[in-house]
Backbone as CSV, one residue per row, in Angstrom:
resi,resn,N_x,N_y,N_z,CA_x,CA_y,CA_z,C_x,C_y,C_z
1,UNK,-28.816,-17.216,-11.402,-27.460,-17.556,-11.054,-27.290,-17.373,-9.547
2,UNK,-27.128,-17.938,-9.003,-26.906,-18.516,-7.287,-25.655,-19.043,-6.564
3,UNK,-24.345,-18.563,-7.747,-23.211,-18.899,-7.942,-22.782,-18.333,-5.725
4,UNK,-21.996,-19.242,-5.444,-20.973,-18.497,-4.444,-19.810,-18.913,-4.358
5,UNK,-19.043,-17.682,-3.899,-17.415,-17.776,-3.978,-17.521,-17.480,-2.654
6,UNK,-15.762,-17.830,-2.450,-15.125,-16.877,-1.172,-14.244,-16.732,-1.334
7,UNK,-13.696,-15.587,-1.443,-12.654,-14.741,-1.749,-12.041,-14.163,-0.485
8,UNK,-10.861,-14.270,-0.269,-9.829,-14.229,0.767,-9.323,-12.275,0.333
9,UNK,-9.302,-11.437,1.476,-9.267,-9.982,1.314,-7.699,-10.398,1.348
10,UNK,-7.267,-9.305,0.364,-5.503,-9.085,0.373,-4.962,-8.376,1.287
11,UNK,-4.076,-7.323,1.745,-4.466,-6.400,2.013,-2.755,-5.732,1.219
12,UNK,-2.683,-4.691,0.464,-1.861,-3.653,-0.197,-0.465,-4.065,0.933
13,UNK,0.768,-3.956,0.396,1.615,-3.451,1.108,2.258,-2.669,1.196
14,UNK,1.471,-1.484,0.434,2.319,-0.098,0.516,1.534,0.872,1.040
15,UNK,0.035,0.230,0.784,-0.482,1.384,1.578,-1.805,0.694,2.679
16,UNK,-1.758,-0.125,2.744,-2.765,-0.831,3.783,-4.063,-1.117,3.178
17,UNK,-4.297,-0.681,2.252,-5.355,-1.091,1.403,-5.862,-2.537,1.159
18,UNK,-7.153,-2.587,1.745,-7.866,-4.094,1.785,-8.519,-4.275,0.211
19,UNK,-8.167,-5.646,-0.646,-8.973,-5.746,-1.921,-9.253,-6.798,-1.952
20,UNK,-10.353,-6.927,-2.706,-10.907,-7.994,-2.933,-10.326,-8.462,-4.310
21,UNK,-9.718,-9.854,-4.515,-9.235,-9.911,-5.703,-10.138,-10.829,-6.710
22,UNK,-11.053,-10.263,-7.448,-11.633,-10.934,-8.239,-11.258,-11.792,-9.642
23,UNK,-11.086,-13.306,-9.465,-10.339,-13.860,-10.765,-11.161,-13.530,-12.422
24,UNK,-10.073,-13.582,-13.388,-11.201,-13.776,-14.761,-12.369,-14.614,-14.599
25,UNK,-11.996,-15.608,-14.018,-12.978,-16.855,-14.318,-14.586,-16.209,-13.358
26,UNK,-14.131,-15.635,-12.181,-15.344,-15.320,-11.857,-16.167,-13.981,-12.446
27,UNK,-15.057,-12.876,-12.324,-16.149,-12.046,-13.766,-16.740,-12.205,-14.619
28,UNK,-15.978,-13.518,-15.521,-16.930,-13.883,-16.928,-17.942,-14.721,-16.416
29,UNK,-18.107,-15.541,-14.923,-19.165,-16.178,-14.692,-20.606,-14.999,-14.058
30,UNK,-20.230,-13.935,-13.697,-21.384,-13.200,-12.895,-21.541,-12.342,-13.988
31,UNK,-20.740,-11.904,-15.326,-20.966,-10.822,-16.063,-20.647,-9.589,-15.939
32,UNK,-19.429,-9.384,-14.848,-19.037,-8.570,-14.622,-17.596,-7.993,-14.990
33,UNK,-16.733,-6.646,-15.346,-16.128,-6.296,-16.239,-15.330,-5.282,-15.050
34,UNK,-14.344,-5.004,-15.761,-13.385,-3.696,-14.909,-14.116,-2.394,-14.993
35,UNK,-14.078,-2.122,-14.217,-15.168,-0.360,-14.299,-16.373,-0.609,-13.855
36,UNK,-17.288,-1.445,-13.940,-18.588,-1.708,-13.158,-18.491,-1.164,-11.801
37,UNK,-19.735,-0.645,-11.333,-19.741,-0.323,-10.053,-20.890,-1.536,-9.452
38,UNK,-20.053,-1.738,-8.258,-20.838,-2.687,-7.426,-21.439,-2.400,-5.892
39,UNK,-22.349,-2.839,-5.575,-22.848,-2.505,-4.589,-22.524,-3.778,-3.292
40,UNK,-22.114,-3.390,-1.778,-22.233,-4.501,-0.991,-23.282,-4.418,0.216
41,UNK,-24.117,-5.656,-0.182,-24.962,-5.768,1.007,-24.817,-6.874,2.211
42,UNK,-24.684,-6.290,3.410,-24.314,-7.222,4.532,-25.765,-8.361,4.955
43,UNK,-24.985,-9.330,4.967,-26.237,-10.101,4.768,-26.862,-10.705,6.690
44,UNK,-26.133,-9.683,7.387,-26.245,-10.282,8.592,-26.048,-11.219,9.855
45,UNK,-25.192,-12.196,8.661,-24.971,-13.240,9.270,-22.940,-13.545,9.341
46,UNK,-22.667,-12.024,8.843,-21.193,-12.356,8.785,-20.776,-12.438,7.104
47,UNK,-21.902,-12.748,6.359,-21.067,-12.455,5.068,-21.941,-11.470,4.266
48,UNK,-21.472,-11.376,3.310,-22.244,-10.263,2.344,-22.428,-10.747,1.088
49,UNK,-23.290,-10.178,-0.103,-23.657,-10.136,-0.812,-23.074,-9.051,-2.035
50,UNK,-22.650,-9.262,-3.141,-21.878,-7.934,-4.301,-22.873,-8.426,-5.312
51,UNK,-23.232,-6.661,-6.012,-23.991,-7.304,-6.894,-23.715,-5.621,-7.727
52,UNK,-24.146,-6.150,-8.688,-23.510,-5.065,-9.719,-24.494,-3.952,-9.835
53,UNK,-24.081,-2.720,-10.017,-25.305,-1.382,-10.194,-25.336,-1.336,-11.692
54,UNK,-26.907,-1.181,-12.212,-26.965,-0.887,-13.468,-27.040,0.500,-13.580
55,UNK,-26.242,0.993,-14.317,-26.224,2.659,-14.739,-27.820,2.671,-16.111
56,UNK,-28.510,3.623,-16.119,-29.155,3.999,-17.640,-28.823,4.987,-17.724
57,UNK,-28.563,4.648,-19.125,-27.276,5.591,-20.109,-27.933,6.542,-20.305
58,UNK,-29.152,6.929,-19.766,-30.175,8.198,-20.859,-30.334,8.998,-19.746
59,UNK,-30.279,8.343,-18.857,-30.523,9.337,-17.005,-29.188,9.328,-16.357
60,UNK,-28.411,8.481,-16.446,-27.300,8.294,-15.787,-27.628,8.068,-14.054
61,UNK,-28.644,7.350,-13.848,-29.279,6.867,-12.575,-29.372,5.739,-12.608
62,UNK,-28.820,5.174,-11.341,-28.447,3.703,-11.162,-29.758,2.890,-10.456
63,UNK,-29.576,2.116,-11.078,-30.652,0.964,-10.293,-30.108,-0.546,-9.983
64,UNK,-30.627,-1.148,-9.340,-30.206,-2.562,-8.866,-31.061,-3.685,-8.595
């Protein structure tokens, strides 16, 4: 999957808080859910890369 978006940062107006607002449509396309932890990698060129951390449930140590 080689999917790309661009997603426009919000930013909070009560407390200045920058978010990224992720639609349904793109969670159910990458497989991703509320509570996942994600990782961001800068890709150098001005944009970045999100990609989800896998937890194992038996170590509770994340991999990616």
């Amino acid at each position: 999957m080689n999917n790309k978006y661009t997603i426009v940062l919000e930013e909070d107006p009560e407390t200045g808080d920058l978010m990224l607002p992720f639609t349904d449509e793109i969670l159910a396309d990458v497989g991703w859910q509320i509570g996942d932890t994600l990782k961001l990698i800068e890709n150098g060129d001005g944009s970045w890369t999100i990609r989800k951390v896998n937890e194992d449930p038996e170590t509770n140590r994340t991999t990616d």
